[in-house]
N, C-alpha and C positions, 0 to 999 in steps of 0.2 A: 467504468466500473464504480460502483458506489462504494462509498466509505465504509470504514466498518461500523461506526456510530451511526448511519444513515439504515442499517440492515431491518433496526425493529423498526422503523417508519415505512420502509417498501414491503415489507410481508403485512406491514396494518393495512396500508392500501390494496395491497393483492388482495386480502381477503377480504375487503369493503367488495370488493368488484365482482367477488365468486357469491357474495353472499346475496349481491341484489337478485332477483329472481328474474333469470330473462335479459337480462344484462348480459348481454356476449357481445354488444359493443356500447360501451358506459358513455364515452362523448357522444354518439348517437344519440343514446336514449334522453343524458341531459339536455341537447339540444332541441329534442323531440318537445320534452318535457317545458321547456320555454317558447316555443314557436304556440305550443297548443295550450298552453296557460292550465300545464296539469300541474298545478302549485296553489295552494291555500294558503292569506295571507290569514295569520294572528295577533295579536294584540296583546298586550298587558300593561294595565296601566300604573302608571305614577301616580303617588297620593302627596298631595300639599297638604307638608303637616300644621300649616298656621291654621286657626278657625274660619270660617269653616272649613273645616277637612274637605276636598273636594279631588275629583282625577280631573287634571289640568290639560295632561297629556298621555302618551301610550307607547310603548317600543313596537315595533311593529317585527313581527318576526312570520318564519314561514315553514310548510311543511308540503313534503312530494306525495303526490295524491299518485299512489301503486294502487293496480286492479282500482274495481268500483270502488270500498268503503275502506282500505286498508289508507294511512296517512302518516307516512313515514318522519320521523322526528328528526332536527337536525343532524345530529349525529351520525343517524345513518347515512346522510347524502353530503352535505359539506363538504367533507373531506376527499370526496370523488370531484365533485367539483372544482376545487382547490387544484388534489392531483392533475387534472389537465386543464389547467391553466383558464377555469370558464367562471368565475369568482366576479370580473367586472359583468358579465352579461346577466351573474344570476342580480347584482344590485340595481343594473339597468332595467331589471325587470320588475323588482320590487320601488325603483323609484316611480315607474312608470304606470302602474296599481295602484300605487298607495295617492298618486297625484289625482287618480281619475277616481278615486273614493270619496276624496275631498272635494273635488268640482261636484260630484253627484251628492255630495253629503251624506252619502253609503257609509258610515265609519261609525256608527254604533254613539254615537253622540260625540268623539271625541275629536276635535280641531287642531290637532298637532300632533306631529307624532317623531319619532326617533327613531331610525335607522342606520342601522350597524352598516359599516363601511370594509372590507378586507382588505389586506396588505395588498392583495392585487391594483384592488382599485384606486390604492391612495398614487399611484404611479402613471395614471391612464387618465389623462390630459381630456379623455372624451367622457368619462362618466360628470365632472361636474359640468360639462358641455350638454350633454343631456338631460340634466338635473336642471339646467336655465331653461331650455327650449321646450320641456315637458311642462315646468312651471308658465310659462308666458303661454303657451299655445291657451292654456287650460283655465288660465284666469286667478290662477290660485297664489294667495300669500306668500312669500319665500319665507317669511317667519312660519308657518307651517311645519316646515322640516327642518330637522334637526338632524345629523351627522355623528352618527358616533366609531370612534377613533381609539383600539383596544390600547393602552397605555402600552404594552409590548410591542407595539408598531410602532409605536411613538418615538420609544426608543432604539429600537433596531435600524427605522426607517425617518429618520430627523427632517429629513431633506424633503423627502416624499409627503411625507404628514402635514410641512407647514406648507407644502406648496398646496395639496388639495383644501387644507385648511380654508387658507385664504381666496380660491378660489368660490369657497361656496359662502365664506361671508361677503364677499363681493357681490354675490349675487341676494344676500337679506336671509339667506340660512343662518342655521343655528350650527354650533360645534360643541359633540361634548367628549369626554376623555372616561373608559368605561376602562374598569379594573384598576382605579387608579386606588396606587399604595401597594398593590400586593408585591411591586419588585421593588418599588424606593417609593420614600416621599419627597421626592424634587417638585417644587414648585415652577421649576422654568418652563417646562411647555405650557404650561395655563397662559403664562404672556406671550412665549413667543406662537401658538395657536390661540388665543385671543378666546380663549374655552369660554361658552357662556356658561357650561355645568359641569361637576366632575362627579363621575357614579362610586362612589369608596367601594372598594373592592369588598366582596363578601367574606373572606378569609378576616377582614377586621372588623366588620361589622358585626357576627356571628357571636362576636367574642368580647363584644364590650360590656359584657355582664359579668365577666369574670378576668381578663386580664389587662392590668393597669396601662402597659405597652401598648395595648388596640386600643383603650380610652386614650392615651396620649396622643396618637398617630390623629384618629379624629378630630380630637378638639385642634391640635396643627392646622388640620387641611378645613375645619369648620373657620378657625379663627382668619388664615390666609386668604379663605373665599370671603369673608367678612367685608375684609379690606381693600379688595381688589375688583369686588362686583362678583364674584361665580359662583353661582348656585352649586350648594352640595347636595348630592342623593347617596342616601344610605340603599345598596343593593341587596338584594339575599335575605330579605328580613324574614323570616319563620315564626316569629314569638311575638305576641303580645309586648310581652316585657323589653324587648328589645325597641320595638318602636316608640313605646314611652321614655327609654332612653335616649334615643333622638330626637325625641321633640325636646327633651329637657336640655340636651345640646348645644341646641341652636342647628341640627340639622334641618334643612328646609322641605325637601321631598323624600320619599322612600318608596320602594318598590320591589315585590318579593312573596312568595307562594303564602304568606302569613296575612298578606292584605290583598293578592287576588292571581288566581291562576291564570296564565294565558286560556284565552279562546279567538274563536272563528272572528274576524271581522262581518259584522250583518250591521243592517240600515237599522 
């Protein structure tokens, strides 16, 4: 029997599941939907705020291709995924695309990219197992990919985090730590995952034009990356004004619907 505090999370998922259309068996269809590669990888890049300003790199992100032209946004499918337990297969799948974009140079000009990792997969000994043999089959750089690591996993899952961690910088990946700040600013997982970046969570980014507290938190985790070697990324940027804020910082990259919208990954 589920908890009481567990009840608004199980009617969220029932009604994910009632609302996909045709969905009357949801692991089905996800697995359907990975076997036949009905998923569109997106992109959105990173801007290096030194001069020249240039996109260095890209997140790579993805959406479920329903009927012909309809293109389901994370939201709607994630969390179906999540619920039954297929979270490392959808990353297996995105590592395994984004690898063969870059052997083909399909990726829109851009040569590195970041991808988001799930709490699933930081525990599944076979995704960065994957991640090596997809890399070597293919020819492609391990500096190429980059691993990103929601800060709330970090913390929840300590053990898990720095074990895949360090699997994938073993293998010449990159590791970066995304939402970092919005629940603490501890500096210890940047050493003990060996972060080459941290994405400042947008809850303080948003706001460092108006309160002194997110200017504080910044220049912290600006000045700590400083000294330790880790790139900082201001995430969530919207404003003009806010990205001249971070260059004036010392923040190094930004990325955020203010300097460029996800799209389709094309050649």
């Amino acid at each position: 029997m589920a908890k009481a505090d567990d009840t608004g999370t199980l009617r969220f998922l029932e009604e994910m599941d009632r609302k996909l259309v045709g969905w009357a068996k949801p692991a089905a269809r996800l697995r359907q939907a990975l076997e036949r590669d009905e998923l569109q990888l997106f992109s959105q890049p990173i801007l290096a705020l030194r001069e020249p300003r240039q996109f260095e790199m890209a997140e790579a992100l993805v959406r479920l291709r329903e009927e012909e032209t309809l293109l389901l946004p994370p939201g709607d499918f994630l969390p179906v995924f999540e619920h039954h337990g297929m979270m490392a297969d959808l990353d297996r799948w995105v590592v395994t695309h984004i690898v063969r974009l870059l052997a083909g140079g399909a990726t829109g000009g851009f040569r590195r990219f970041s991808i988001n990792v799930s709490a699933q997969s930081l525990g599944d000994a076979s995704v960065p197992a994957h991640v090596g043999a997809e890399l070597q089959s293919l020819g492609v750089p391990p500096d190429a990919l980059g691993f990103e690591i929601d800060e709330l996993d970090v913390l929840q899952q300590p053990q898990e985090a720095a074990r895949f961690a360090a699997a994938v910088k073993r293998l010449g990946c990159r590791v970066l730590i995304d939402g970092f700040g919005q629940r603490s600013v501890s500096f210890a997982p940047l050493r003990t995952l060996r972060a080459d970046y941290v994405k400042v969570d947008g809850s303080i980014v948003r706001n460092i034009g108006r309160s002194e507290i997110a200017r504080a938190k910044l220049a912290a985790v600006v000045r700590v990356g400083g000294v330790i070697g880790v790139g900082v990324i201001g995430e969530c940027v919207e404003e003009t004004d806010i990205l001249a804020m971070l260059q004036t910082m010392g923040v190094g990259f930004a990325q955020g619907f203010g300097i460029a919208r996800p799209g389709p990954i094309r050649p």
